[in-house]
C-alpha positions in Angstrom: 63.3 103.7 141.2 61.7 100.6 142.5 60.2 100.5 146.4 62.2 97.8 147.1 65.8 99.7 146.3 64.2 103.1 147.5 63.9 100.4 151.1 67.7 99.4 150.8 69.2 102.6 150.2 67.2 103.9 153.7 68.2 101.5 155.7 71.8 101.3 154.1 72.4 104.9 155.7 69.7 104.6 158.5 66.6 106.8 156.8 63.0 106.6 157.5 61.2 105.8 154.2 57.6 105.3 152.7 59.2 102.6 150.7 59.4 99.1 151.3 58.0 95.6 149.7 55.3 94.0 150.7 52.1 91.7 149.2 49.8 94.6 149.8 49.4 98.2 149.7 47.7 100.8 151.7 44.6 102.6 149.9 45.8 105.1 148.0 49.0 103.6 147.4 50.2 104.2 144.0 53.9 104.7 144.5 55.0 100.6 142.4 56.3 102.7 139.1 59.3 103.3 137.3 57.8 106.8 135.8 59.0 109.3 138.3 56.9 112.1 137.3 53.7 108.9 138.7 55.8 108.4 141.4 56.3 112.2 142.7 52.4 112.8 142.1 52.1 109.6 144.1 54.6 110.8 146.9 52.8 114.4 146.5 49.2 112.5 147.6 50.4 110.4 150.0 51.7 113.6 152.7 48.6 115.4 151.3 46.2 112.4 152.4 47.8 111.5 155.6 48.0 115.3 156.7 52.0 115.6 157.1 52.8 119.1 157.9 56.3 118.9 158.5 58.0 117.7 155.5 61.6 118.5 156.0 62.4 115.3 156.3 60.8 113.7 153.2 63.2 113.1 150.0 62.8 111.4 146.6 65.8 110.2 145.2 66.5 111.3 141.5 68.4 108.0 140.1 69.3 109.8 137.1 71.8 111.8 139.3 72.5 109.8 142.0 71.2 112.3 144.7 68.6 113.2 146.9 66.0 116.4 146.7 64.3 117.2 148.9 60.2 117.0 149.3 59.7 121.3 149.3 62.3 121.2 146.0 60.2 118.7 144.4 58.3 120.1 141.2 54.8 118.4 142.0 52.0 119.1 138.2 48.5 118.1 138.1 49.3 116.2 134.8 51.7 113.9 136.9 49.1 112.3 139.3 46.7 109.9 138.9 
């Protein structure tokens, strides 16, 4: 899934996201892929960098299904991440 849908389906149903579009990108920021296994190890560093503790609200969307799971039912591996 690309930022810029992750962006529309949060604001369609009025959820805070880490997605958006924009002409740059924080450090660290490696989240612009279509491989979700790069995008979850990206997702994964991202709350591990920026010290959220409380995660309950953080969701990826699985596009394959149609749904949401949530950031604590995400299976995060090393070999995912950059």
């Amino acid at each position: 899934m690309m930022n810029l849908e992750g962006w529309l389906i949060a604001d369609r149903y009025g959820l805070q996201t880490i997605n958006g579009y924009s002409g740059s990108y924080p450090a660290g920021w490696y989240l612009i892929t279509d491989d979700i296994a790069v995008y979850y190890g990206g997702l994964y560093d991202w709350v591990n960098i920026n010290q959220i503790s409380d995660v309950s609200g953080i969701y990826g969307y699985v596009e394959e299904t149609g749904t949401w799971i949530a950031y604590s039912d995400i299976q995060f591996g090393n070999e995912n991440r950059q």
